[in-house]
Every structure is written in structure tokens, then in C-alpha cells.
C-alpha positions as CSV (number, residue, x, y, z in Angstrom):
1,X,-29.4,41.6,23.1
2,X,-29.7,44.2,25.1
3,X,-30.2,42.8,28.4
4,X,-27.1,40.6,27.6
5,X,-24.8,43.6,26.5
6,X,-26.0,45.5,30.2
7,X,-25.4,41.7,32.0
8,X,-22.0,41.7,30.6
9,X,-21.0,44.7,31.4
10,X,-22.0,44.2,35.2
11,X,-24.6,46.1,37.6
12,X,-24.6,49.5,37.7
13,X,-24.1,51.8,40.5
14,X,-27.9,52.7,40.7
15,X,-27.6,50.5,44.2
16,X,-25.4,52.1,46.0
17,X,-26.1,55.4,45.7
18,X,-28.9,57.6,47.9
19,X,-31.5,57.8,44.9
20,X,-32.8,61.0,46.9
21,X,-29.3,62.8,46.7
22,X,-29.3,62.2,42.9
23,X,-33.0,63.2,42.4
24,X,-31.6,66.6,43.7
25,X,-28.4,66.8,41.4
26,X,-30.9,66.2,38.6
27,X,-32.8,68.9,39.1
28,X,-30.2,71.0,39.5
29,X,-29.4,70.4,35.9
30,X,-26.9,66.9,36.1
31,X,-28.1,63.7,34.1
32,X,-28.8,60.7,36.1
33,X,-25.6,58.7,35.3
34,X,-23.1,61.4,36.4
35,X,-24.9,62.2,39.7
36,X,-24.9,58.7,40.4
37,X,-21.2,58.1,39.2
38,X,-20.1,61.4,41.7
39,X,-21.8,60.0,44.7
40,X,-20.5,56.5,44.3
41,X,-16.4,58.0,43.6
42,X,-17.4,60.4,46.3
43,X,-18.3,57.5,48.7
44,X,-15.1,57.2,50.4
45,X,-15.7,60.7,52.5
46,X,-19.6,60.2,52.5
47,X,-22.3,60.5,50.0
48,X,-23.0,63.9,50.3
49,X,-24.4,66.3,47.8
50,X,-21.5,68.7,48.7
51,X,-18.8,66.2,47.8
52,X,-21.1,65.1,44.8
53,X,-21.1,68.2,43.2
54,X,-17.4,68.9,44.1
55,X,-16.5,65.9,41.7
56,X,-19.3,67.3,39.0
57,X,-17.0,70.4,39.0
58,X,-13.7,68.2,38.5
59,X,-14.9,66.1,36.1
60,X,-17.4,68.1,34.2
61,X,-14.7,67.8,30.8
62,X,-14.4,64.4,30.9
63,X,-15.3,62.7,27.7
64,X,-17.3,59.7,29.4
65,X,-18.7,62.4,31.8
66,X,-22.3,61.2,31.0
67,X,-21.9,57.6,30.4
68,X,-23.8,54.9,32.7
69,X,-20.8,53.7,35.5
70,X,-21.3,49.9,35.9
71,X,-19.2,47.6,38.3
72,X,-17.9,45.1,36.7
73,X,-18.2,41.2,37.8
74,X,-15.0,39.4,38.2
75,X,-15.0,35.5,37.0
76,X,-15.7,33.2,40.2
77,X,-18.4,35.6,41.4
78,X,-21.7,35.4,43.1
79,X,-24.3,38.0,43.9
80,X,-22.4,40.5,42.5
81,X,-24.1,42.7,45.2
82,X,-23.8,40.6,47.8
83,X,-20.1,40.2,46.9
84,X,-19.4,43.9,47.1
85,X,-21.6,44.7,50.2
86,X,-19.9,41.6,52.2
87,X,-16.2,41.6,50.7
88,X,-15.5,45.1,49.4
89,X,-14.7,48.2,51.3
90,X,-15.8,51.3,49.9
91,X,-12.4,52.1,48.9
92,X,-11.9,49.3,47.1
93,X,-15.2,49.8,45.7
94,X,-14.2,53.5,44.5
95,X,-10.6,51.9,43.5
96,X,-12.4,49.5,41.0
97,X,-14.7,51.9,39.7
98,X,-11.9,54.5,38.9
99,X,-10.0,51.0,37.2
100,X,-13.0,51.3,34.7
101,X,-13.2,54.6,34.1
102,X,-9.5,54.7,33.4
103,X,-9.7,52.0,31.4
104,X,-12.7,53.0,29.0
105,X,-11.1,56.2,28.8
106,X,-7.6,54.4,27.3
107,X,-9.8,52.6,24.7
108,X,-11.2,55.4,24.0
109,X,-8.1,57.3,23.5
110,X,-6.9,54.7,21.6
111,X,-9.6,54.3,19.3
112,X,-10.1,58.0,18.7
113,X,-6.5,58.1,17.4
114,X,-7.2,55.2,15.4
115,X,-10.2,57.5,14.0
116,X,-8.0,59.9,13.5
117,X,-5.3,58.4,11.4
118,X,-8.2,57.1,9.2
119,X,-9.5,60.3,8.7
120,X,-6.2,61.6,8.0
121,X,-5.3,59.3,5.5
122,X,-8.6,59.3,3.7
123,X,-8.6,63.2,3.8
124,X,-5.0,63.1,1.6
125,X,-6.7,60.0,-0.6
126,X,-8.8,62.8,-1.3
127,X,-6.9,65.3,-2.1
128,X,-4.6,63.1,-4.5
129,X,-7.4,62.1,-6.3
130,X,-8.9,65.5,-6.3
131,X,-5.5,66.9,-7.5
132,X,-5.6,64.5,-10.3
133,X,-8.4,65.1,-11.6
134,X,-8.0,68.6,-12.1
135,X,-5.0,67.8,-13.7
136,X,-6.6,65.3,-16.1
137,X,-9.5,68.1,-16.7
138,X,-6.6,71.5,-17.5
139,X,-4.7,68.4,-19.9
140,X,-8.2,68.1,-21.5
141,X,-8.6,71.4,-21.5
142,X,-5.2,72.2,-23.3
143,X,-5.8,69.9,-25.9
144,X,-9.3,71.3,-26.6
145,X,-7.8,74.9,-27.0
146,X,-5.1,73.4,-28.9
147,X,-7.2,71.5,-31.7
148,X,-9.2,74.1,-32.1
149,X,-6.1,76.7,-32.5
150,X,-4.8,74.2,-35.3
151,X,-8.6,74.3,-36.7
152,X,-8.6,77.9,-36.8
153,X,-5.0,78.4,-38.5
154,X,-5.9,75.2,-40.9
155,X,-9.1,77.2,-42.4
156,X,-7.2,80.6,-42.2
157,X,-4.3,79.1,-44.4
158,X,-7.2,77.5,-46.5
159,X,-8.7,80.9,-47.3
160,X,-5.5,82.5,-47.5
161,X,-4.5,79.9,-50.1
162,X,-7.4,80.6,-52.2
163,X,-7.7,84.0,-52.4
164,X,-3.7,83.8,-53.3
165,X,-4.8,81.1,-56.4
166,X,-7.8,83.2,-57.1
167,X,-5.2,86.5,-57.5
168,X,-2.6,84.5,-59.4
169,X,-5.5,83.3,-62.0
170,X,-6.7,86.6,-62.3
171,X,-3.6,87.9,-62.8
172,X,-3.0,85.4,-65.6
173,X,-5.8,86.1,-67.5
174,X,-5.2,89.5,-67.6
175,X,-1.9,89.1,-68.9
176,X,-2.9,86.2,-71.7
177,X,-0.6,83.4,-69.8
178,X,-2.0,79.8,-69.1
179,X,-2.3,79.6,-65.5
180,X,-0.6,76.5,-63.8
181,X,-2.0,75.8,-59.9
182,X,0.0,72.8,-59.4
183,X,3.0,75.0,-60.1
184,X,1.9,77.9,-58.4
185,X,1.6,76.5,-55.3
186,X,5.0,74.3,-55.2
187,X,6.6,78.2,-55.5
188,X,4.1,79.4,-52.3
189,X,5.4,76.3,-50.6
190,X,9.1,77.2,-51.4
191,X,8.4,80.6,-50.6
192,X,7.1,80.0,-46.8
193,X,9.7,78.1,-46.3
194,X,11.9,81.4,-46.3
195,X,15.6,80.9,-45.3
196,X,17.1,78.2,-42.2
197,X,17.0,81.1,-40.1
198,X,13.6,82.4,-41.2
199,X,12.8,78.5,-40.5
200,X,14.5,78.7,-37.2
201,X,12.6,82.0,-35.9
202,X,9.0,80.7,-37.6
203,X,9.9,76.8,-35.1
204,X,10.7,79.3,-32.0
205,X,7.5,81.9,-32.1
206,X,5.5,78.9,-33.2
207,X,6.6,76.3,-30.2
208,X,6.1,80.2,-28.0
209,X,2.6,80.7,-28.8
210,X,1.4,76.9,-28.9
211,X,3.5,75.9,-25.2
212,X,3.3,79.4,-23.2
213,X,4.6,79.0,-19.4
214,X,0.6,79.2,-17.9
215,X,-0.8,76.9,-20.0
216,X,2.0,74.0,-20.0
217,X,4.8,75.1,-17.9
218,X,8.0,74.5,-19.2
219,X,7.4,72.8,-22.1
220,X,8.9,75.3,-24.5
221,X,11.9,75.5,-22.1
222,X,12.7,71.6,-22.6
223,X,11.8,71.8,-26.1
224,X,14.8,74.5,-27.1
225,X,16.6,72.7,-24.2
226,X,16.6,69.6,-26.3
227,X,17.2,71.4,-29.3
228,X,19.9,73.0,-28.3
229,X,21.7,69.2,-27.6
230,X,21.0,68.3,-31.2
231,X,22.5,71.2,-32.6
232,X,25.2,71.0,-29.8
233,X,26.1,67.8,-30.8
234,X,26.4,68.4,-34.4
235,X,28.9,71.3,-33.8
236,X,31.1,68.5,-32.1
237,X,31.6,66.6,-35.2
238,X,29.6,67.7,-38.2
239,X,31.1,64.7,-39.9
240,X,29.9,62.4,-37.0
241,X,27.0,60.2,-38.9
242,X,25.3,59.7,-35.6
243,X,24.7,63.0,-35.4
244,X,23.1,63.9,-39.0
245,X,19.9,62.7,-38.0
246,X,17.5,62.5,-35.3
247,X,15.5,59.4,-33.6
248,X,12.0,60.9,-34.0
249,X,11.2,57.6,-31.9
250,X,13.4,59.1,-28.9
251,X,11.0,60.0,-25.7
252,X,13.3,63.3,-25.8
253,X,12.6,64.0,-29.2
């Protein structure tokens, strides 16, 4: 495979370059494929070490700088050799040569932007899927700290609520009266309740604490947005039936 892949690209310039003058760019540092590729561009004024190393200078940035120069054999030809050193001037030898160069260096080009839009659009892949998934971890997050916030409040109510039976019963017996729990606890319940504005103030602190602005930003803000529209509404037309109760299946709601 190989041996095909080097056929196909053609013969390289190993032939028609002084093999001594590029055994002394070599050891002055230069690999063998760009000395040889600076004497054979350089062959128009002369093969000389001079000129050689006046194009390593030139061309030292070049990305293909160190790649193997071949020339390339056009369909119809012979001894590709033989075809160059009897019908090719070194000019057009140098002119062919540059062809390839500029046109490995356009593929190039063109694939390195290809590798770059690929990069680019796999780097902001990665970023969406990076963003969403902290996203999906602070939502589980929230809903961890918010379970266990209603845990905590549900057993502190629980305790509260027994020690406030336990009271009441001792309080009973101390006075002789039969102590009723069923009853006692309807009056709690009416009790917390407290007044519509009480109400109102215990919804407001409560939908505060539970929604604050750096763990769910502006949650709390559309919530008293959207209550505001109900009770809006309602002090349009109090009369209005479509307006004395709410749709708790409404995505607003």
C-alpha cells in the first residue's frame, strides 16, 4: 500500500537535486525533504547551497515546510524522468513544483477550516450539554432542600401539636372537665387560620422563604405577579362568575 500511495503521488525530487549539497544542509540542522525541496525551487538560478538556504529562510513557517516534494505524473506519460529531463525546462520544472505546493497548501487550508468549524461546533455541543446538566443537578438540588424543608416543618408542627394536646389535657384534668381532642384541634385549626389578611401575610412570607431570588430566580416575583391578576380581576366585577374561582388546572396558576 505503500509503494502504491508514493507511485501515485509521482517521483520525488531526490533525482534532481546534488545529494552532496543536501548532505551539507543536513548537517547544518535542515531535514532531508526541505533541503531537497530548496535546491530543486532554487534550481532556476543554480543549485547552490547559498540560494538553498536563502529559500530555507523564506520558507522556514510554511506549514508543509518538511513534507517530501514529489513531481507529479501527468496522464499520457512515460519515464516520468525521462519526460522531465527531455521536455521540461527547469522553469517549468520549478513552475510545476510550486503548482503542488500551492495546491497542497489550499487543501490544507481548506481542510483545517473544516477542522475547525468541527471543533467549534462540538466545543458549544459541549457547553449546551454541560449547561444542562448543571441545570438538571441545582433543579435536583432545590427539590432536595425543599423536601426536606417541608420534612423538617411537618415534624416540627407534629411536636408542636402534641405538646399543645398534651397541655390542653393537662389542663383539663386539673380543672375536672372531660377533655375532647377532636374538638380541640378543629379550634387550633381555626385558630391558625388567623384573619384573610393574617392568611394573606402567612401565603407572602411563606412563598418568600420557600422561592428566594438565588435559589429559583423569579419565582416568587411571577407568583404575586399572577396573584395580583386574580385579585385584579375580581376588583373588575366582583359579581363577574368567571372570576369567583380559579382554574387550579391553568399552567399560570
Amino acid at each position: 500500500m505503500a509503494g502504491e500511495e508514493e507511485e501515485s503521488k509521482g517521483d520525488p525530487v531526490s533525482g534532481y537535486v546534488k545529494q552532496d549539497l543536501v548532505k551539507q544542509l543536513e548537517e547544518m540542522g535542515f531535514s532531508k525533504h526541505a533541503s531537497e525541496k530548496a535546491l530543486f525551487m532554487t534550481q532556476a538560478t543554480g543549485q547552490t547551497l547559498e540560494g538553498a538556504m536563502d529559500w530555507l529562510g523564506q520558507h522556514s513557517e510554511d506549514p508543509d515546510f518538511n513534507e517530501q516534494l514529489f513531481i507529479v505524473k501527468t496522464e499520457g506519460q512515460g519515464n516520468l524522468q525521462k519526460e522531465y529531463q527531455g521536455n521540461l525546462s527547469v522553469q517549468e520544472r520549478v513552475a510545476l513544483a510550486e503548482a503542488k505546493i500551492k495546491a497542497a497548501r489550499e487543501r490544507r487550508k481548506v481542510e483545517d477550516e473544516k477542522n475547525a468549524r468541527e471543533a467549534e461546533a462540538a466545543r458549544r455541543r459541549g457547553d449546551k450539554e454541560l449547561a444542562a446538566a448543571k441545570r438538571i443537578a441545582k433543579e435536583r438540588e432545590q427539590e432536595v432542600a425543599f423536601a426536606q424543608q417541608k420534612k423538617e416543618k411537618a415534624e416540627f408542627l407534629a411536636a408542636k401539636r402534641k405538646m399543645q394536646i398534651q397541655l390542653e389535657r393537662d389542663k383539663c384534668e386539673r380543672l375536672g372537665v372531660p377533655f375532647d381532642e377532636t374538638k380541640f384541634l378543629q379550634q387550633e385549626k381555626e385558630k391558625s387560620k388567623g384573619s384573610p389578611m393574617d392568611q394573606i401575610k402567612h401565603g407572602v412570607k411563606t412563598v418568600m422563604t420557600l422561592y428566594t431570588e438565588d435559589r429559583q430566580p423569579g419565582v416568587a416575583k411571577t407568583c404575586f405577579k399572577t396573584c395580583s391578576v386574580y385579585a385584579g380581576n375580581v376588583l373588575k366585577d366582583v359579581n363577574d362568575p368567571k372570576y369567583q374561582s380559579i382554574n387550579l388546572a391553568n399552567e399560570a396558576f
